[in-house]
C-alpha positions as CSV (number, residue, x, y, z in Angstrom):
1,X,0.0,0.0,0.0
2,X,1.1,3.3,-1.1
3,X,1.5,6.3,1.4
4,X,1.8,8.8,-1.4
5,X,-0.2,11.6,-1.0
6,X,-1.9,13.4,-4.7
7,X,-1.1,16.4,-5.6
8,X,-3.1,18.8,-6.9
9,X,-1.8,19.6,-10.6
10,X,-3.1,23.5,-10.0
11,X,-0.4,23.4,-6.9
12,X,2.8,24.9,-7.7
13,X,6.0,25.7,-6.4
14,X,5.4,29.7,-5.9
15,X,7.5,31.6,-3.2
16,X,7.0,35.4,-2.2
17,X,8.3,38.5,0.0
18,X,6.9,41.9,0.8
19,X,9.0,44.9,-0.5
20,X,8.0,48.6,0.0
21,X,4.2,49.2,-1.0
22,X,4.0,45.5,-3.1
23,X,4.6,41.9,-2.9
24,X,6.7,40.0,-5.1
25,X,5.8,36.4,-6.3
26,X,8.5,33.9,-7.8
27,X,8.0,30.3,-9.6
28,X,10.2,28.3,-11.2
29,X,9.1,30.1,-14.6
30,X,9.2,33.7,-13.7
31,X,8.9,36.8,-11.4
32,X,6.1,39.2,-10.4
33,X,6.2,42.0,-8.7
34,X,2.8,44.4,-7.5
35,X,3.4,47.7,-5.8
36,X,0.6,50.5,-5.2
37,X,1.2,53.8,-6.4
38,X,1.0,57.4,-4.7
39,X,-1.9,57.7,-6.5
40,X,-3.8,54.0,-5.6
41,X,-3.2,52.6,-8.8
42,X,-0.9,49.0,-8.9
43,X,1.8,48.3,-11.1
44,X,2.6,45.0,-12.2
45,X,6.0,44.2,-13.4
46,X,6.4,40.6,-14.8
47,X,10.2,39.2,-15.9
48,X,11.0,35.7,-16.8
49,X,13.8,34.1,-14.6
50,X,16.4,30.8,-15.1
51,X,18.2,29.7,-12.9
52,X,22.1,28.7,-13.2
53,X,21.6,25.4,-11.5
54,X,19.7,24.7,-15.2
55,X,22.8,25.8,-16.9
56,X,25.7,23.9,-15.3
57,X,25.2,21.0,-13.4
58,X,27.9,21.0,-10.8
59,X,25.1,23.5,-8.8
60,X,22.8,20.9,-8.4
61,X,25.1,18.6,-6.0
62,X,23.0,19.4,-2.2
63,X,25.9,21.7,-0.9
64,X,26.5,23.8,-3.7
65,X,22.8,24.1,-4.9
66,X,22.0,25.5,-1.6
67,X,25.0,28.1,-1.8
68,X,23.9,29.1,-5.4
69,X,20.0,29.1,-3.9
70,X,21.0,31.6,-1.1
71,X,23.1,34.0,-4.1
72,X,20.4,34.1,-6.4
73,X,17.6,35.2,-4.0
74,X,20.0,37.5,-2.4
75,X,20.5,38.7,-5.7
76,X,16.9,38.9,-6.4
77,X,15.6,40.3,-3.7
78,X,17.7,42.9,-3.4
79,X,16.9,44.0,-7.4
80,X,13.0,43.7,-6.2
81,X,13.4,46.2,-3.0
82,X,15.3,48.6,-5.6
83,X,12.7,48.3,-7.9
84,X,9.5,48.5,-6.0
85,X,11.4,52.0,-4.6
86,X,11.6,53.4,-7.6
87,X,8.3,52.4,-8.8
């Protein structure tokens, strides 16, 4: 007998943080980022994103991977914060 759990195919792997006025939303396919306006309206700024760990695959051994993890969203986060500023 299985213990296997099913998965709902709508789930996905989505991850977020809050930057100033906004949130920002990433999968594995892209990056979104909503941030309210002075004047109420939102502004939605959408970017496709790869990660390196596709490119080479030396970053996928468990060590490296979660080095290379830890870069990227420091990386990404901090272009988001910048961003939503300036929005």
């Amino acid at each position: 007998m299985s213990n296997k759990k099913s998965v709902n195919p709508r789930m996905g792997c989505v991850g977020g943080q809050a930057v100033m006025e906004g949130v920002m939303m990433k999968s594995r396919q892209g990056v979104a980022t909503a941030v309210r306006q002075a004047d109420g309206c939102i502004v939605v700024r959408t970017s496709k994103s790869k990660s390196i760990k596709d490119k080479y695959k030396i970053f996928r051994l468990p060590l490296i991977r979660g080095i290379v993890n830890f870069v990227e969203m420091m990386i990404l986060s901090f272009a988001t914060l910048t961003a939503s500023a300036e929005m």
